[in-house]
C-alpha positions in Angstrom: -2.0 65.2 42.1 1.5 63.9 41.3 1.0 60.2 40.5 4.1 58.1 39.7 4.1 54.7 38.1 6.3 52.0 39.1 6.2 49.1 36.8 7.7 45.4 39.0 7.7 42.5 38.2 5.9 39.4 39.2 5.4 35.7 39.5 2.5 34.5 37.3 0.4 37.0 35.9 0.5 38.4 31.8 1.4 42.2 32.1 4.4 43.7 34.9 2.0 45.1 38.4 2.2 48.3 39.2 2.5 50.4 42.2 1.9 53.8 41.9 3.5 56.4 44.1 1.0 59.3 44.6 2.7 62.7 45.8 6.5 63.4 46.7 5.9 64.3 50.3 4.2 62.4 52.6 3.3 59.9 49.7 0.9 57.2 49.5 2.3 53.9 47.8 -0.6 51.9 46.1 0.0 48.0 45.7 3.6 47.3 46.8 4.1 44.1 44.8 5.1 40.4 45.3 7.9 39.6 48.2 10.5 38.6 45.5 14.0 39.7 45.4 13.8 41.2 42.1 10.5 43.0 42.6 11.7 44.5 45.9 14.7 45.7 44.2 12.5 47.6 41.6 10.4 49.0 44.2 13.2 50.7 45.8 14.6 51.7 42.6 11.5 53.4 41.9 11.1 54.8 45.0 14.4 56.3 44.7 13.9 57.8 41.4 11.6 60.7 43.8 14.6 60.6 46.7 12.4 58.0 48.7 13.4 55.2 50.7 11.5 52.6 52.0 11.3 53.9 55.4 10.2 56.9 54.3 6.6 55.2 53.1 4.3 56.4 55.8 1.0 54.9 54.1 0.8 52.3 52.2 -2.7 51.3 50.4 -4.0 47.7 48.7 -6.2 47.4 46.6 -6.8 43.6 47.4 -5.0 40.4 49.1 -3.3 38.9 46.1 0.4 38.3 46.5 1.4 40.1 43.1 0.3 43.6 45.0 0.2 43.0 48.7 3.1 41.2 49.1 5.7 43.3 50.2 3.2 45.4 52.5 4.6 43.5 55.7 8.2 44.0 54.9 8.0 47.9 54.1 6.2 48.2 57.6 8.3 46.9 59.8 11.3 48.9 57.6 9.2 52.1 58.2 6.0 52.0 60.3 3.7 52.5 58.0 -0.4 52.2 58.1 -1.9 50.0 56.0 -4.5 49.8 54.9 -7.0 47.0 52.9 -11.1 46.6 52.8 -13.1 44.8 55.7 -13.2 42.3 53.3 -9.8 41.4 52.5 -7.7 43.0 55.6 -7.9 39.4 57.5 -6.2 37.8 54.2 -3.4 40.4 54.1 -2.9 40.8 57.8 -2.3 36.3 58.1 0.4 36.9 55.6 1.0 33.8 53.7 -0.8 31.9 56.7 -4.2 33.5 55.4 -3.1 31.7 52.1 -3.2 28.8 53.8 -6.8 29.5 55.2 -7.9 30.0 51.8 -6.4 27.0 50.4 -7.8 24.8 53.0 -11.3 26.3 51.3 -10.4 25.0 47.7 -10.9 21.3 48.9 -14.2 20.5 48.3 -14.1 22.5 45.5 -12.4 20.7 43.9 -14.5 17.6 44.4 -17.5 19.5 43.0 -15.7 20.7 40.3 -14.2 17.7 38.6 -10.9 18.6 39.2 -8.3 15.7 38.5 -6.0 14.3 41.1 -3.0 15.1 39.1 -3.9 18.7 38.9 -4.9 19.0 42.1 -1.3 17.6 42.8 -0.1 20.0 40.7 -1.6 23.0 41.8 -0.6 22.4 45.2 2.9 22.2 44.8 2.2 25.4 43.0 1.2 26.4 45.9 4.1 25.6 47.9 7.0 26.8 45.6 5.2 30.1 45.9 4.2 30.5 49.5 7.1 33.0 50.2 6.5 35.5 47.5 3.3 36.0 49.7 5.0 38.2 52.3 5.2 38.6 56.0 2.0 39.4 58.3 0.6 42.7 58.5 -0.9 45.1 61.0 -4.1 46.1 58.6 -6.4 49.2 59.1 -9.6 48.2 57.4 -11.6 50.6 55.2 -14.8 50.6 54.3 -16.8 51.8 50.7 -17.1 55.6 50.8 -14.2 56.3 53.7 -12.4 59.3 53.0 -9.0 59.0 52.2 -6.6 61.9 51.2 -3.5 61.8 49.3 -1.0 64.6 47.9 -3.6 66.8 49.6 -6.6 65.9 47.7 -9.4 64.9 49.5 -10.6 60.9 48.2 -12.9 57.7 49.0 -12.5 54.3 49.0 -14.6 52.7 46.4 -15.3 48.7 47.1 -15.5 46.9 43.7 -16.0 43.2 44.4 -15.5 40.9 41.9 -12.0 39.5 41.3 -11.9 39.2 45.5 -14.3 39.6 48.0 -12.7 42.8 49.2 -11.4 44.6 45.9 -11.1 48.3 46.9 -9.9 51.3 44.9 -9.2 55.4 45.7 -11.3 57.7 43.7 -10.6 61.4 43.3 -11.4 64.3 41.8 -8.7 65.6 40.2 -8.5 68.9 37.6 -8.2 66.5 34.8 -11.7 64.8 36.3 -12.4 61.6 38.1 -10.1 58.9 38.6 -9.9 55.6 39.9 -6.6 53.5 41.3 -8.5 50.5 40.5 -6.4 47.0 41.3 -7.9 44.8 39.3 -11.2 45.4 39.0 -10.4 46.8 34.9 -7.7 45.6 33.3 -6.7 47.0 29.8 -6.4 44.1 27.4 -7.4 40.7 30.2 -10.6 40.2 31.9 -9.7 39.5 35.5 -10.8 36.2 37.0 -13.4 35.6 38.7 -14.7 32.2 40.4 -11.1 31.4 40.9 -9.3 33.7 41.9 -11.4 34.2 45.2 -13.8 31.7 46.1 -15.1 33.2 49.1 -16.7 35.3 46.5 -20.8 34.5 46.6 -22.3 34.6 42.9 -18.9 35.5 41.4 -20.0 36.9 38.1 -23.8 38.8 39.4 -21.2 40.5 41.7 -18.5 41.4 38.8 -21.2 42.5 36.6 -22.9 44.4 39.4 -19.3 46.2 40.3 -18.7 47.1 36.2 -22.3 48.8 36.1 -21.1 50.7 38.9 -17.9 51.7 37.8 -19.1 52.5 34.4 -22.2 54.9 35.6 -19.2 57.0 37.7 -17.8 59.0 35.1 -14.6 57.8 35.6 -12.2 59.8 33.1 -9.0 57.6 33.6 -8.6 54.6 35.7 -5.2 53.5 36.7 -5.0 49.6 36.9 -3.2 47.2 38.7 -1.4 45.6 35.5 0.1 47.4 31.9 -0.7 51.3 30.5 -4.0 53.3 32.4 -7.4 53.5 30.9 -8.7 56.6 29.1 -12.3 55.3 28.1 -13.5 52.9 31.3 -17.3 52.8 31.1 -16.2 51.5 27.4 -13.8 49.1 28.8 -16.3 47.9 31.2 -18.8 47.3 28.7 -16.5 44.9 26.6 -15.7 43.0 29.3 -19.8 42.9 30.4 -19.6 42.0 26.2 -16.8 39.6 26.7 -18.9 37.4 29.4 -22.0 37.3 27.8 -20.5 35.6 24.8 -19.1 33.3 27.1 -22.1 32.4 28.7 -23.1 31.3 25.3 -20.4 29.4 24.9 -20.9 27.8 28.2 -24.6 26.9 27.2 -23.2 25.4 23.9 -20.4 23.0 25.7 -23.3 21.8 27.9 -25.6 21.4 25.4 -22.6 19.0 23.5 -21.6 17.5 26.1 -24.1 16.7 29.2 -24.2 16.1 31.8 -21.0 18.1 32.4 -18.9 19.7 35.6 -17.0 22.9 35.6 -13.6 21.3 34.9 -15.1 19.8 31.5 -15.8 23.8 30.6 -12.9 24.7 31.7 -11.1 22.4 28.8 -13.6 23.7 26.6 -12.5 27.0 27.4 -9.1 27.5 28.3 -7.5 24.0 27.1 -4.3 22.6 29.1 -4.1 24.4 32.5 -0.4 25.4 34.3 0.2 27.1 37.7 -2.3 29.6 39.2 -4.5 28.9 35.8 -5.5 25.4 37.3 -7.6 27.1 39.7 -8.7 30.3 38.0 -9.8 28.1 34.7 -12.8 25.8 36.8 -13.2 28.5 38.9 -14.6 30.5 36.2 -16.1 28.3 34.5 -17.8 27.5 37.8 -18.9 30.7 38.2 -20.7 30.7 34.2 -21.9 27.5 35.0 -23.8 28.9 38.8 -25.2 32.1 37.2 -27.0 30.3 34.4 -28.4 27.3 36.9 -29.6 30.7 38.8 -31.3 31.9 35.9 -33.0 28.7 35.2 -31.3 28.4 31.9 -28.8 25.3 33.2 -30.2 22.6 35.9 -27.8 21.1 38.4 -28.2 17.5 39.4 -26.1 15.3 40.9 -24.2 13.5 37.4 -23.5 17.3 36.7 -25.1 20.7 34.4 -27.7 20.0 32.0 -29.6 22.8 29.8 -33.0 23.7 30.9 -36.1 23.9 29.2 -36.2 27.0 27.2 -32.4 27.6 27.7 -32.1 30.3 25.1 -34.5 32.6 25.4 -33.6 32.5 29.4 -30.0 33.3 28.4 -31.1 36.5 27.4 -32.0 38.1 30.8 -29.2 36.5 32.6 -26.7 39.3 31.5 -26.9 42.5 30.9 -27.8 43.6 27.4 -25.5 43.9 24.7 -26.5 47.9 24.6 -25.2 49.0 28.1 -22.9 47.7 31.1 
């Protein structure tokens, strides 16, 4: 398989995207990027670099809704017709274009209520949301996929793999290749960040159960490489995925350590804990995952929700233990 990398910028996150081109005929583009002027212009330069235009992109593939990779997906279409195609469970956000932001927005409301947020920041975050409501692209005419649907590409025969987590809907293409299994993976494993959860899709039910589930997954695969969404591939995943499973464990202790200082407390008060002062996008990924921490231990018994906020439970520590999985495997 010929894969080619196309590194584009972006609005907000640490690390360029990429879009990876895969074959030189009749080529699949993975993850087209944000609906920027700069970023399009890299994309085409890319594209040229194999004597491709954009019209010549018949299929075009996301891995999930977020602006920085689906953005331009609505733009290349109408330039060249192409199928596009997203999971069941994100296609209806990528399809509404920067109107299915809007639907999603509309979901953060009470949210915020029940996660402390202050008015300023939510203030804040929405005009966030509005300075960058065009980088979100034009509508798009989505063929949904489902987990295990074949998909080919350069000629080798593929599936979708659904990997929920980061979004309800996070989907990548695995192959077998000569080298071995590989995974276009979004951002479902990320080289050197842990990708947000909580926040950065809160249709997501039990954000981090469903994260942890998806890196137990991906690890028992024998994945060999797996090419992500943002900076350099990843030669050892199953490791990778079992310092991220690392990664939230020790924050689940930390979690049960701000509670236990500060009680009663709401997931914005983590989140300070955590992350300290908050700008852009990070407003609602911070309390979003400090939400989700803050959920999985009340539905391990080892936090109690009531109404002034989180307090530990009775036997909190020794409870903490089975909510994760071990420190020995993903």
């Amino acid at each position: 398989m010929h894969i080619h990398r196309i590194s584009l910028q972006n609005t907000e996150f640490e690390g360029n995207n990429n879009a990876y081109l895969l074959g030189d005929t009749d080529p699949v583009l993975i993850d087209p990027g944000v609906a920027t002027d700069a970023t399009r212009e890299q994309l085409a330069a890319g594209l040229a670099d194999h004597d491709l235009e954009f019209r010549d992109v018949d299929r075009i593939f996301l891995t999930h809704w977020h602006a920085d990779h689906a953005g331009l997906a609505g733009e290349l279409q109408e330039i060249s017709g192409a199928e596009v195609y997203a999971h069941e469970g994100d296609a209806s956000l990528v399809a509404q274009g920067a109107a299915g932001w809007e639907a999603q927005v509309a979901r953060h409301d009470p949210l915020y209520d029940a996660w402390g947020m202050p008015a300023a920041k939510r203030t804040e975050l929405r005009t966030f949301f509005e300075e960058h409501r065009r980088v979100r692209g034009r509508p798009v005419d989505v063929t949904p996929v489902a987990d295990g649907d074949a998909f080919v590409a350069d000629g080798v025969a593929g599936t979708v793999a659904h990997l929920p987590g980061h979004t309800a809907g996070l989907a990548g293409l695995d192959f077998e290749v000569a080298e071995g299994r590989i995974l276009f993976g979004g951002d479902v494993l990320l080289p050197k960040y842990t990708p947000n959860i909580g926040g950065a899709d809160v249709r997501v039910e039990a954000p981090l159960a469903t994260y942890l589930d998806t890196l137990r997954t991906l690890a028992s695969r024998g994945y060999g490489r797996v090419y992500p969404g943002h900076r350099d591939p990843i030669s050892a995943p199953a490791a990778r995925a079992a310092e991220i499973v690392e990664h939230h464990r020790d924050r689940a202790e930390r979690v049960l350590g701000v509670v236990r200082e500060k009680q009663p407390v709401d997931a914005w008060t983590v989140s300070a804990e955590l992350f300290g002062e908050l700008e852009g996008i990070h407003v609602l990924h911070g309390p979003g995952e400090a939400s989700a921490h803050l959920t999985h231990l009340a539905r391990h018994a080892v936090l109690e929700a009531t109404e002034s906020g989180y307090v530990t439970a009775e036997d909190a520590e020794a409870k903490l233990a089975n909510s994760l999985p071990s420190r020995t495997r993903p």
